[in-house]
C-alpha positions as CSV (number, residue, x, y, z in Angstrom):
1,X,34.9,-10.8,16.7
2,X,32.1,-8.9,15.1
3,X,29.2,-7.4,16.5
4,X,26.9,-9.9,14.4
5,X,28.6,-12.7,15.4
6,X,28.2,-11.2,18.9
7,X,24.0,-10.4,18.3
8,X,23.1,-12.8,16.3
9,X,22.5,-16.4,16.1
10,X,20.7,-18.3,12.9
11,X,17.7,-19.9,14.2
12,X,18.2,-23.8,13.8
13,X,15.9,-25.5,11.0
14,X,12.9,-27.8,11.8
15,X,13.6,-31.6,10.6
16,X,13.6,-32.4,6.8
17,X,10.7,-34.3,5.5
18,X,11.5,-35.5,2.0
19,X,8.4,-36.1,0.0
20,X,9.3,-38.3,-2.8
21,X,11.9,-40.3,-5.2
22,X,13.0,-38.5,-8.3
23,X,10.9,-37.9,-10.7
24,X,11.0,-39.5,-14.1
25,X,12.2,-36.9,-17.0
26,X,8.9,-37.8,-18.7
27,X,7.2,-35.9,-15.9
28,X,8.8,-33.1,-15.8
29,X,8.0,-32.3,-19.7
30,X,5.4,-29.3,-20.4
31,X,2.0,-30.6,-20.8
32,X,-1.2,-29.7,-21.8
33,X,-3.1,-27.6,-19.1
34,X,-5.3,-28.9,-16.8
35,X,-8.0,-27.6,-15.1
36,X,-9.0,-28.5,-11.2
37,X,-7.4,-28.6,-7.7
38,X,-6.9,-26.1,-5.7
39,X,-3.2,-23.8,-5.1
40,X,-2.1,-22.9,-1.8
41,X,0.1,-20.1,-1.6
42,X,1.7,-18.7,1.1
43,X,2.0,-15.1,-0.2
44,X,4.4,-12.0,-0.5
45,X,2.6,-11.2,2.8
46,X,2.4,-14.8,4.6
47,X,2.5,-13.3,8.2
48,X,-0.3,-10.6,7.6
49,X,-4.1,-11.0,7.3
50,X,-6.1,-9.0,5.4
51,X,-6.6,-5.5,6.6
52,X,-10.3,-4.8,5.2
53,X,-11.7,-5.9,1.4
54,X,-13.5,-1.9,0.9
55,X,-11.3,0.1,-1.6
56,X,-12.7,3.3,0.3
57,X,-10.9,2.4,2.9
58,X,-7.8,3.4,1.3
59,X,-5.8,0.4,1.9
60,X,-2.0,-0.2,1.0
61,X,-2.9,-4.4,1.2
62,X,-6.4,-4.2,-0.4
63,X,-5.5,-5.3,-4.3
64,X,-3.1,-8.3,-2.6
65,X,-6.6,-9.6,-1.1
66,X,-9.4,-8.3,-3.4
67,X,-7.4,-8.4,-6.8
68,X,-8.7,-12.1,-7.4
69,X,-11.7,-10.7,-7.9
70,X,-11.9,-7.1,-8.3
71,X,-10.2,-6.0,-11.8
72,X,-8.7,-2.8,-12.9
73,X,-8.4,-1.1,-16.2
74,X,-5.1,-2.1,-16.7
75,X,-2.5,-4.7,-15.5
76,X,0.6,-6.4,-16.2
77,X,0.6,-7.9,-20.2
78,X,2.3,-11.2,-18.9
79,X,3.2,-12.2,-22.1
80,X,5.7,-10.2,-21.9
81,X,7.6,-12.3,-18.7
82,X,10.7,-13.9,-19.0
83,X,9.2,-17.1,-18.4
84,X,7.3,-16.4,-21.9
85,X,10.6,-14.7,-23.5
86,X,10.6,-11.2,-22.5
87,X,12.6,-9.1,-20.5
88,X,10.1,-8.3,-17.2
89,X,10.2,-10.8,-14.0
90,X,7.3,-8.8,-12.6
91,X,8.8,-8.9,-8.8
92,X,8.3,-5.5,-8.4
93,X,5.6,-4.1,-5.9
94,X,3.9,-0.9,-7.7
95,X,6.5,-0.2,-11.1
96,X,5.5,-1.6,-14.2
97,X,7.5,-0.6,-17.4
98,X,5.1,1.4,-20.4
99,X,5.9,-1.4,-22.2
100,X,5.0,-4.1,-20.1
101,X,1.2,-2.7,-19.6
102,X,-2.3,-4.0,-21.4
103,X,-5.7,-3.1,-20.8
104,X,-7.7,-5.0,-18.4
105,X,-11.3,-3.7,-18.8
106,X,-9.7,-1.4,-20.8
107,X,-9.7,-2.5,-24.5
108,X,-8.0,1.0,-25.8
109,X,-7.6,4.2,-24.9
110,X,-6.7,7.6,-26.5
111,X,-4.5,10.9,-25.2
112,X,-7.0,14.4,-27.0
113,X,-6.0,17.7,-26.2
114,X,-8.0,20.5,-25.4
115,X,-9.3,19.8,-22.9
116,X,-6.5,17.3,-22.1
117,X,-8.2,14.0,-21.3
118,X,-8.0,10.4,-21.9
119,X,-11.1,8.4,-23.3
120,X,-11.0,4.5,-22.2
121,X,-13.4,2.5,-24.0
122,X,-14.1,-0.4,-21.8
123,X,-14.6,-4.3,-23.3
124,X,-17.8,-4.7,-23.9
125,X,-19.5,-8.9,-22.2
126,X,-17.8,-8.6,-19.3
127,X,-20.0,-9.6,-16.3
128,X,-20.4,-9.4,-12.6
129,X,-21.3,-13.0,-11.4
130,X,-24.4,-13.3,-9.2
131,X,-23.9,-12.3,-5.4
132,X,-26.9,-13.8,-3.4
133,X,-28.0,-11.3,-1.3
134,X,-26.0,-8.4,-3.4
135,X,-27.0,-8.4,-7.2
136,X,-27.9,-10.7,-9.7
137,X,-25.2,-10.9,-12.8
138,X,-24.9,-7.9,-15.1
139,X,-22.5,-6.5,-17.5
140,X,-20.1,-3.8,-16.6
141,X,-20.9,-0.9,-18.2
142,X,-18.6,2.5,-17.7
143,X,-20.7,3.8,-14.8
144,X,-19.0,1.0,-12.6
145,X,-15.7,3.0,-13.2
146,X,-17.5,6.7,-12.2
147,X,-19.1,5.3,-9.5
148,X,-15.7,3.3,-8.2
149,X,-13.4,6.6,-9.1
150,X,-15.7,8.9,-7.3
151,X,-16.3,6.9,-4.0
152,X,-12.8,6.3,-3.6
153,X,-12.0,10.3,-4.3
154,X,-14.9,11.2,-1.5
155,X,-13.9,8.8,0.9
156,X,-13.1,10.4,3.9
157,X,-9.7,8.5,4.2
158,X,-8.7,9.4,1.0
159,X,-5.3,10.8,0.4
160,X,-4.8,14.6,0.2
161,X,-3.4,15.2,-3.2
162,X,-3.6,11.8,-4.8
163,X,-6.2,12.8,-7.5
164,X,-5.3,17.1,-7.7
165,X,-4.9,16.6,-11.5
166,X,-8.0,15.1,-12.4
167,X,-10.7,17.2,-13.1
168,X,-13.5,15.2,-13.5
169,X,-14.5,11.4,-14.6
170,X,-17.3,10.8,-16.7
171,X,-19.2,7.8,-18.5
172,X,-20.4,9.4,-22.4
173,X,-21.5,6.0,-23.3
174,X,-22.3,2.7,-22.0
175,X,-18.7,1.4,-22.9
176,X,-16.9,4.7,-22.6
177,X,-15.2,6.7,-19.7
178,X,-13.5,9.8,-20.1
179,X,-10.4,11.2,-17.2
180,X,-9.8,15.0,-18.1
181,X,-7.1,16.4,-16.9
182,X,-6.1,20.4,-15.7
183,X,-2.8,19.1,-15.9
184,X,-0.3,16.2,-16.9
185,X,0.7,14.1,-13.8
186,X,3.6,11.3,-14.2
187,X,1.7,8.7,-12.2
188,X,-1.7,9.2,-14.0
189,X,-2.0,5.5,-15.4
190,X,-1.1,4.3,-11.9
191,X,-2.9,6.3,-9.8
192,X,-6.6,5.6,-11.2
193,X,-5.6,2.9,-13.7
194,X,-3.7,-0.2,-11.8
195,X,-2.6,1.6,-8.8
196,X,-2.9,0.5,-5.0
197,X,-6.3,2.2,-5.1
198,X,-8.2,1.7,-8.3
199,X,-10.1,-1.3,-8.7
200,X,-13.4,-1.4,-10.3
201,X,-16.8,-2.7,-9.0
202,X,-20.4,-2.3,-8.6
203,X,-22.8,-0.1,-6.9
204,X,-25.0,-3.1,-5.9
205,X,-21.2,-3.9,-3.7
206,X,-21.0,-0.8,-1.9
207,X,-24.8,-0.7,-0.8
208,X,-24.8,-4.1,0.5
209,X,-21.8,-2.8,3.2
210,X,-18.2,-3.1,1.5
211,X,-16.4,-3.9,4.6
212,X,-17.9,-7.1,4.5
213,X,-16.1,-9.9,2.8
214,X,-19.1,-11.3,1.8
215,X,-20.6,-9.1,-0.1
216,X,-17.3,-9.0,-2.3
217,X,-18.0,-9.0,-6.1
218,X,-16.4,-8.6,-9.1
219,X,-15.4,-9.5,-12.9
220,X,-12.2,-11.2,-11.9
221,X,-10.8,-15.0,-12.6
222,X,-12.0,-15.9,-8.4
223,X,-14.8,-14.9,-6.1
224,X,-13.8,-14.7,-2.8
225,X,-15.8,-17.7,-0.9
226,X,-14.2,-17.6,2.9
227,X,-12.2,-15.5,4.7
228,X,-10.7,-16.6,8.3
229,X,-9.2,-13.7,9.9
230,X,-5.4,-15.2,10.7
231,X,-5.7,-18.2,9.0
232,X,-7.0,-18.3,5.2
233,X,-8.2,-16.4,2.2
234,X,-10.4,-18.8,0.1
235,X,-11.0,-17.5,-3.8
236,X,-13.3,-19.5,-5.9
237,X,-13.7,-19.8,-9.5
238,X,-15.8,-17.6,-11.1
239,X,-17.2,-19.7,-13.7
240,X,-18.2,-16.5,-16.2
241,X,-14.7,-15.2,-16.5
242,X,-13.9,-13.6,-19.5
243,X,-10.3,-13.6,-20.3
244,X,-8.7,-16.4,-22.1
245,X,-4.6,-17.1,-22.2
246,X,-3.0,-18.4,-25.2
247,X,-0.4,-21.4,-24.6
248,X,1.4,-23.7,-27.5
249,X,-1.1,-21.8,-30.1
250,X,-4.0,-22.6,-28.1
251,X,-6.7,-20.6,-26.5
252,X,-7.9,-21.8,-22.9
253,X,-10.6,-20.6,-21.0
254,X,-9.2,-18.9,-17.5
255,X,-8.8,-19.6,-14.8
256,X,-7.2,-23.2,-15.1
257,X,-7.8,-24.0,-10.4
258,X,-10.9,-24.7,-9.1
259,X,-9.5,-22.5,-5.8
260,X,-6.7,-20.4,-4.7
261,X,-6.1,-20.4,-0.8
262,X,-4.1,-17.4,0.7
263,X,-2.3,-19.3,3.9
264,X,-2.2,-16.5,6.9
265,X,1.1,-17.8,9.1
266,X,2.5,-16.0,11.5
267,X,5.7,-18.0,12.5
268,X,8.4,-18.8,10.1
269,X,9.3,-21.9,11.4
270,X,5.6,-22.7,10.6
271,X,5.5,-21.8,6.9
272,X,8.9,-23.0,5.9
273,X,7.5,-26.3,7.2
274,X,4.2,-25.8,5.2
275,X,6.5,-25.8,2.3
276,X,8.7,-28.4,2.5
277,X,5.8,-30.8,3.7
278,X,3.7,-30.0,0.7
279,X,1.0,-28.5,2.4
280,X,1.9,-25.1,0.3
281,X,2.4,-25.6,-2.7
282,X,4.2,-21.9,-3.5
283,X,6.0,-19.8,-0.8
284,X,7.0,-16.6,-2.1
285,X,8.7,-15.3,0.5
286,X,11.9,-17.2,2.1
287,X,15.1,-15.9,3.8
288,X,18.8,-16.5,2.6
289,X,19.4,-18.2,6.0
290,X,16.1,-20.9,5.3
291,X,17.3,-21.8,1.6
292,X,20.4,-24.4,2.0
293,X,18.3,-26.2,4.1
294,X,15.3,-26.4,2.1
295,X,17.3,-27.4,-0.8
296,X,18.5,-30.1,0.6
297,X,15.5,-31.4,2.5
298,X,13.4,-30.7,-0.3
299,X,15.7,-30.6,-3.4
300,X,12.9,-30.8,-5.9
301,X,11.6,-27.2,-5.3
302,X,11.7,-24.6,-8.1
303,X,13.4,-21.3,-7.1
304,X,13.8,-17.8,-8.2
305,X,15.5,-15.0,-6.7
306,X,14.9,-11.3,-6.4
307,X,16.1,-8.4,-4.7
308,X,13.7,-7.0,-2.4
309,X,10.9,-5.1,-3.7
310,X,11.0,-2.8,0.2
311,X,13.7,-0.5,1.7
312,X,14.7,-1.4,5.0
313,X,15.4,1.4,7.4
314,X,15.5,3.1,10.6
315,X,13.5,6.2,10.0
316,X,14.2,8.6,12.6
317,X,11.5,11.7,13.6
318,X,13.5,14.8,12.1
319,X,10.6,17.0,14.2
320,X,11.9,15.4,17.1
321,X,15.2,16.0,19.5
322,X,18.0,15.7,18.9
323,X,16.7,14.1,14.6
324,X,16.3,17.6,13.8
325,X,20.2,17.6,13.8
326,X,22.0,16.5,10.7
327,X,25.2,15.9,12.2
328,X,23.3,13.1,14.4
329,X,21.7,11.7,11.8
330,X,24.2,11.2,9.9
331,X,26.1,10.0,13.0
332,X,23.6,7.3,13.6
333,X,24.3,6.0,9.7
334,X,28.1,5.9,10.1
335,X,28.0,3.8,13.5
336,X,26.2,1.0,11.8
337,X,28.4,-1.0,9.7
338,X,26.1,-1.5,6.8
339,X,29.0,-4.3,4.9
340,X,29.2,-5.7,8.0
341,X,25.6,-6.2,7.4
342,X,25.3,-7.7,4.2
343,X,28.6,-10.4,4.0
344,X,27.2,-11.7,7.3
345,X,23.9,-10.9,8.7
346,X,22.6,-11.6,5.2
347,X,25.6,-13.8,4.2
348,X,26.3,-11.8,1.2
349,X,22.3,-11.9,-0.3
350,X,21.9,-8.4,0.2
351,X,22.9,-4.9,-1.7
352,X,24.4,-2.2,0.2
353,X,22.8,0.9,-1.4
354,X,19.1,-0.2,-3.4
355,X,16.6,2.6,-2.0
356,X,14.7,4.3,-2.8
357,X,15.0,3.7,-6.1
358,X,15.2,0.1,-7.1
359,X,17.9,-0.9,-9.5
360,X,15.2,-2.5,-11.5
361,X,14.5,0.9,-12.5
362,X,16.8,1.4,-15.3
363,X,18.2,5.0,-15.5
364,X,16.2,6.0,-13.0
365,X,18.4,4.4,-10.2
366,X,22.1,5.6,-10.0
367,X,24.8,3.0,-7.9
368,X,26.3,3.8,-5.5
369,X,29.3,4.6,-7.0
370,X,28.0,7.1,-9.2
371,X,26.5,9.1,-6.0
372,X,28.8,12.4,-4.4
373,X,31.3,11.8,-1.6
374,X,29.0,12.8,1.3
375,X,26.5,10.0,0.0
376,X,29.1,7.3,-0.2
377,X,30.5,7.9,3.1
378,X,26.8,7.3,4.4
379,X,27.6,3.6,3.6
380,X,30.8,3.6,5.4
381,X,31.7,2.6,8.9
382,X,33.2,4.9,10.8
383,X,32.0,5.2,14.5
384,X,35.1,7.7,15.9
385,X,33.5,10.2,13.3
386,X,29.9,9.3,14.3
387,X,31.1,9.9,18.2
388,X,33.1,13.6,16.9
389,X,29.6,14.2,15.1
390,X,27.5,13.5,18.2
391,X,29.7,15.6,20.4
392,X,29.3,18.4,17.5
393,X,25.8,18.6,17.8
394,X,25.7,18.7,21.7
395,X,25.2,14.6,22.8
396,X,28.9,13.9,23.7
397,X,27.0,11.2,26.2
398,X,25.1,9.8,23.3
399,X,20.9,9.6,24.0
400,X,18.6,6.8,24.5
401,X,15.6,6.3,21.7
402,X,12.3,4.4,21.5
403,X,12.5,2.3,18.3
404,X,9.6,0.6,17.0
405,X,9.6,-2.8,15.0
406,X,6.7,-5.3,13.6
407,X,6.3,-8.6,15.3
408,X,5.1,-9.5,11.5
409,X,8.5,-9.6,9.7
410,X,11.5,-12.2,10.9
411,X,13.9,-10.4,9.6
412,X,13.9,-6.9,11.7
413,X,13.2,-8.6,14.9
414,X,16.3,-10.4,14.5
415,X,18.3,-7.4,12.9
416,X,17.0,-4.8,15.8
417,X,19.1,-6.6,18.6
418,X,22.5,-6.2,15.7
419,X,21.6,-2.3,15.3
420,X,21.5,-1.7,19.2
421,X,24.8,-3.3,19.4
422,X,26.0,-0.8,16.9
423,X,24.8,2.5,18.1
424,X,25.3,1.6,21.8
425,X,28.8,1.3,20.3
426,X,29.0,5.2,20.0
427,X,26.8,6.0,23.4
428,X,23.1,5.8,21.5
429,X,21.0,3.2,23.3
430,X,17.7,2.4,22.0
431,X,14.4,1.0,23.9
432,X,13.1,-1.7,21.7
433,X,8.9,-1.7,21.4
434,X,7.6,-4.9,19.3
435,X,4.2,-4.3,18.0
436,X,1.6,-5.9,15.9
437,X,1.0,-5.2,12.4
438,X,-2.3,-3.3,12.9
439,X,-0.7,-0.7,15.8
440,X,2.8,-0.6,14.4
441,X,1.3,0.7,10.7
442,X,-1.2,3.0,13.0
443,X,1.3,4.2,14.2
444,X,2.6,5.6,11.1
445,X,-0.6,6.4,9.7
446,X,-1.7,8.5,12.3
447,X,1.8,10.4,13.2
448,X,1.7,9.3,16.9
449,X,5.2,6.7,15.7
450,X,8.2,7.0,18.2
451,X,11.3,9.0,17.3
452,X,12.5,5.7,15.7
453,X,10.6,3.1,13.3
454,X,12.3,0.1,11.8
455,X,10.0,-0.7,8.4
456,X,10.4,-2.0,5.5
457,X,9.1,0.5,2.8
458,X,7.9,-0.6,-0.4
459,X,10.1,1.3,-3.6
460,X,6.3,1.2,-5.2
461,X,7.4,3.1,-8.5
462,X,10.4,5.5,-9.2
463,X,8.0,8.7,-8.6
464,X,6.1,7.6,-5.5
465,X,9.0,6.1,-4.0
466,X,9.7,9.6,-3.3
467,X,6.8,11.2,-3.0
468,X,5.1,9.0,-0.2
469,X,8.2,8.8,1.8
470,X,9.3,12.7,1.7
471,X,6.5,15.0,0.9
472,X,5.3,17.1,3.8
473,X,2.4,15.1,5.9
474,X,2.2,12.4,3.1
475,X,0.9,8.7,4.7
476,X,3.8,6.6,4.3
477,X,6.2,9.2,5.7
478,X,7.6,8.1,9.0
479,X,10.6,10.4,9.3
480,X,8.3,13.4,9.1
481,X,10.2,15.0,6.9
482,X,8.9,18.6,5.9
483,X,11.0,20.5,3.3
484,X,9.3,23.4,1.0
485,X,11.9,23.2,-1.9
486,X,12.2,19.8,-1.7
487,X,7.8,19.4,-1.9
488,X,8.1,22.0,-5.4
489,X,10.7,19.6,-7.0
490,X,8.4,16.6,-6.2
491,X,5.5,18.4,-8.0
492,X,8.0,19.8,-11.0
493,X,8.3,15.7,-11.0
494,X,5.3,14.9,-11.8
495,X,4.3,17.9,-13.9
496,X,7.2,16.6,-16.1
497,X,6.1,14.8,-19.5
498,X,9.3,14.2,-21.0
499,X,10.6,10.9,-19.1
500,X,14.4,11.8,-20.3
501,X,14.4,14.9,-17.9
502,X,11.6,13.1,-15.3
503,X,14.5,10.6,-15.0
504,X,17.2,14.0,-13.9
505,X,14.8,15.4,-11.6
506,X,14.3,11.9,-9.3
507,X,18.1,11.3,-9.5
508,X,18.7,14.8,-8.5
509,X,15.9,14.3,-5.6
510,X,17.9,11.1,-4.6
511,X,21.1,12.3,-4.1
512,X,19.5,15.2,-1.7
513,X,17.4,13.2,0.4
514,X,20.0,10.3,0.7
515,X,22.3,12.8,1.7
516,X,20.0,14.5,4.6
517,X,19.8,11.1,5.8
518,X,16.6,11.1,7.7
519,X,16.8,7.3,7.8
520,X,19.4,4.7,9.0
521,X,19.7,3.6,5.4
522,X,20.1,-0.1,5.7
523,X,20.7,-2.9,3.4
524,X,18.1,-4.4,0.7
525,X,18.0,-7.8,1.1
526,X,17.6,-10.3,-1.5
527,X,14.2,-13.0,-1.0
528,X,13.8,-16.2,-2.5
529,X,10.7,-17.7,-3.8
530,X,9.9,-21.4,-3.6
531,X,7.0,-24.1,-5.5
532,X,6.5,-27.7,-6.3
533,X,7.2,-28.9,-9.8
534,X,3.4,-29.9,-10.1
535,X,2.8,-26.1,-10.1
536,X,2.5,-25.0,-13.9
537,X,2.9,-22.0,-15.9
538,X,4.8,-20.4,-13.7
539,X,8.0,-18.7,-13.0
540,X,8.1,-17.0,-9.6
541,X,6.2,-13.3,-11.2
542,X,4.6,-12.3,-7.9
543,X,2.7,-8.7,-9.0
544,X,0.8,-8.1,-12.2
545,X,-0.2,-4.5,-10.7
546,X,0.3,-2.8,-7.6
547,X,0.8,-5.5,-4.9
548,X,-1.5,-7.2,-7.0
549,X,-1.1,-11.1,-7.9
550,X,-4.1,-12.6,-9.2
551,X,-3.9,-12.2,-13.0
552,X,-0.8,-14.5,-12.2
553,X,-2.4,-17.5,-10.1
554,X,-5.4,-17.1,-12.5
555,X,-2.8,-18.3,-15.1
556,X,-1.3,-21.2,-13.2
557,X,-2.5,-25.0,-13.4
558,X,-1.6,-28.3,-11.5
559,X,-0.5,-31.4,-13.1
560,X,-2.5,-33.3,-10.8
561,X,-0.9,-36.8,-12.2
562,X,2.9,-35.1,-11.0
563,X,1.2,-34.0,-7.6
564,X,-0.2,-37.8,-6.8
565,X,3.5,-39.3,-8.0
566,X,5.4,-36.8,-5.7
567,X,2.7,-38.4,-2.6
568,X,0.7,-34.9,-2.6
């Protein structure tokens, strides 16, 4: 009998609440949009709260929670998603193709040479609402993006390295901003134009305190009205939006809800329920194991699937005994029987090898099959080699190992119990520390993480995927992982114009990290998102930006008529 079969048990479902009769095939035709009601979503990030709303703070979550109201100067051009015939989903966390891009506040911009530079010229109306207390309503002129560039690049949390190739930032009119360059960088749109860290807002903002919710303001769709620590994220509409979508040959005013509600909850069990009940009216994150019966207790949901946007791994501290051994780490990856893994754990929803590239990444991700020999056997069970390896390297007894995990996602606390079973297979045993969100990602943040830390990380883009994870002392790099030769090839990566050889350098840096396998390279699982057939306009896109939704909800209506039918 298997190991999983051995560790792990499926959690039972809750009882089925069915909501309503069929509906009639007249309501389920396209309508006109409506304006009104308010959507409740339980988010990409269901289980976690916000972590602050000031972009100084240098926050991975912050454009998940601010970017209903905080713009940037470019996001997603949505009209190029499948649901509106083109070839983007727009799943993916931080990645958005060059053609799949429109400006924002940004109405054009222009590459000049000599100096090398990029001159943004801003669309001119666009106005900050009124914040009582913070500023009365004003038009956002290019000294908002100075004055939000250069806070963030001071702040002391900011992050060694991030802006190196920028020179300087400067406003030469009222509607134009100027980014020179002392050299090209591969993530420059990104990093300063609709990255984790590069939203724009006022002064008037910043002096009033930033940390504070409530004095949140900017030129986006929402405003953000309440905040409930753990519970709720209340967004408002912001009744001098500017941007307009064009449906059936139509212009419409946006945003088409009164209010979007971010639903904080904690417990699965708990949001499933929210879903099936009604009470949310999208979940956008839902396990394999929850979706059979949710189809058939609530077989009027819409669905769409999508393979996980996060690698999931066991990143084990190479400056720590006995990880600075290959042979051990490599050990560790072929006791754990990663097929095992996906046909049951995940019952098949899962790939075997999909990070840290994403294979929604074009040429930039290689399969598998295409890796060398010492890659492939990575993904291979084989525990008498991981014991000969173990006794190579001096542990012939095996160790024991702290491993870390997050209370906040379902998923590892249920796989940690199958990986123990594994390694204690081939002598390893592993003490098992659950933490919250805030002190497991401190953990990380500040270097202090145990010598193992099961996270999901997400593939952000097909540069910083690498970068973050395996540059020396970088943020997001749990494994500690400190290589000079491997740090110059990151930098020739980004110094490197010409995608077509870009795309030769990251497969070449894949194949050699893979291969010094500082992680327990696990499984990508694939997630399913959930919503009501009242819930218009959409498709299941969940990122118009990095980590960034709200361009999307601004874009969604409710057929309130459907919603009343279906007894919501």
């Amino acid at each position: 009998m298997s190991v999983i079969r051995n560790a792990w048990r499926l959690a039972a479902g809750s009882a089925a609440i069915l909501l309503a009769l069929a509906m009639p095939a007249s309501a389920q035709t396209e309508a006109k949009p409506q304006y009104g009601g308010t959507l409740e979503i339980g988010t990409v990030y269901v289980t976690l709260s916000a972590l602050s709303f000031d972009p100084a703070d240098w926050n991975w979550k912050l454009n998940h929670d601010t970017g209903n109201y905080l713009e940037q100067l470019f996001a997603a051009d949505l009209s190029k998603s499948k649901k509106n015939g083109g070839k983007h989903p727009f799943y993916a966390d931080a990645y958005l193709p060059s053609d799949a891009i429109r400006g924002e506040l940004a109405e054009s911009w222009e590459w000049k040479k000599d100096p090398l530079r990029v001159e943004i010229r801003l669309r001119k109306g666009i106005m900050f609402p009124e914040k009582p207390g913070v500023m009365q309503s004003r038009e956002l002129t290019a000294e908002d993006v100075v004055f939000s560039y250069n806070r963030l690049a001071k702040s002391p949390k900011a992050q060694a390295g991030y802006f190196s190739y920028v020179d300087k930032v400067e406003a030469t009119d009222r509607h134009t901003v100027v980014f020179t360059f002392n050299s090209f960088h591969a993530e420059w749109d990104y990093r300063f134009g609709w990255g984790y860290y590069s939203p724009i807002y006022p002064k008037e903002m910043a002096d009033a305190g930033a940390t504070n919710w409530k004095n949140g303001n900017g030129t986006g769709p929402f405003m953000l009205t309440d905040f409930v620590q753990g519970n709720s994220n209340t967004y408002s509409k912001n009744p001098i939006y500017w941007d307009k979508e064009k449906i059936g040959g139509a212009e419409y005013k946006l945003p088409f809800v009164d209010k979007v509600v971010y639903r904080t909850i904690k417990d699965e069990a708990t949001f499933l329920t929210a879903l099936r009940t009604g009470k949310l009216d999208i979940l956008e994150t839902i396990r394999w194991s929850a979706v059979d019966e949710l189809k058939k207790s609530a077989p009027q949901l819409q669905w769409s699937k999508w393979l996980n946007m996060s690698g999931t791994f066991l990143a084990m501290r190479v400056d720590t005994k006995p990880f600075d051994d290959i042979r051990v780490r490599r050990a560790l990856n072929l006791a754990v029987n990663k097929q095992e893994i996906v046909k049951e754990f995940y019952g098949g929803n899962a790939e075997l090898f999909a990070y840290p590239q994403h294979p929604d990444y074009g040429g930039y991700f290689e399969p598998l099959s295409a890796m060398p020999d010492s890659v492939k056997e990575l993904f291979t069970y084989n525990p008498e080699k991981a014991k000969k390896l173990l006794a190579e390297a001096g542990v012939p007894k095996g160790f024991t190992f702290k491993v870390q995990v997050c209370s906040c996602s379902p998923d590892h606390i249920d796989l940690i119990p199958l990986l123990a079973a594994y390694l204690e297979q081939v002598g390893v045993k592993i003490e098992i520390q659950t933490m919250e969100y805030g002190a497991f990602l401190s953990a990380m943040t500040t270097k202090t993480n145990a010598a193992g830390y099961l996270m999901n990380n997400g593939h952000t883009n097909p540069t910083r995927s690498l970068h973050k994870s395996f540059f020396t002392k970088e943020v997001w790099n749990p494994s500690q992982w400190s290589d000079p030769k491997l740090d110059a090839k990151l930098d020739e990566m980004y110094r490197t114009s010409d995608e077509e050889k870009r795309v030769e350098i990251i497969r070449d840096i894949t194949r050699e990290i893979v291969d010094k396998a500082p992680y327990i390279w696990l499984p990508t699982p694939y997630i399913f998102t959930a919503w009501w057939p009242w819930v218009k306009n959409y498709a299941g896109e969940l990122r118009a930006g990095a980590v960034r939704p709200g361009p999307i909800y601004a874009r969604i209506w409710i057929d309130q008529e459907l919603k009343k039918k279906m007894g919501r």
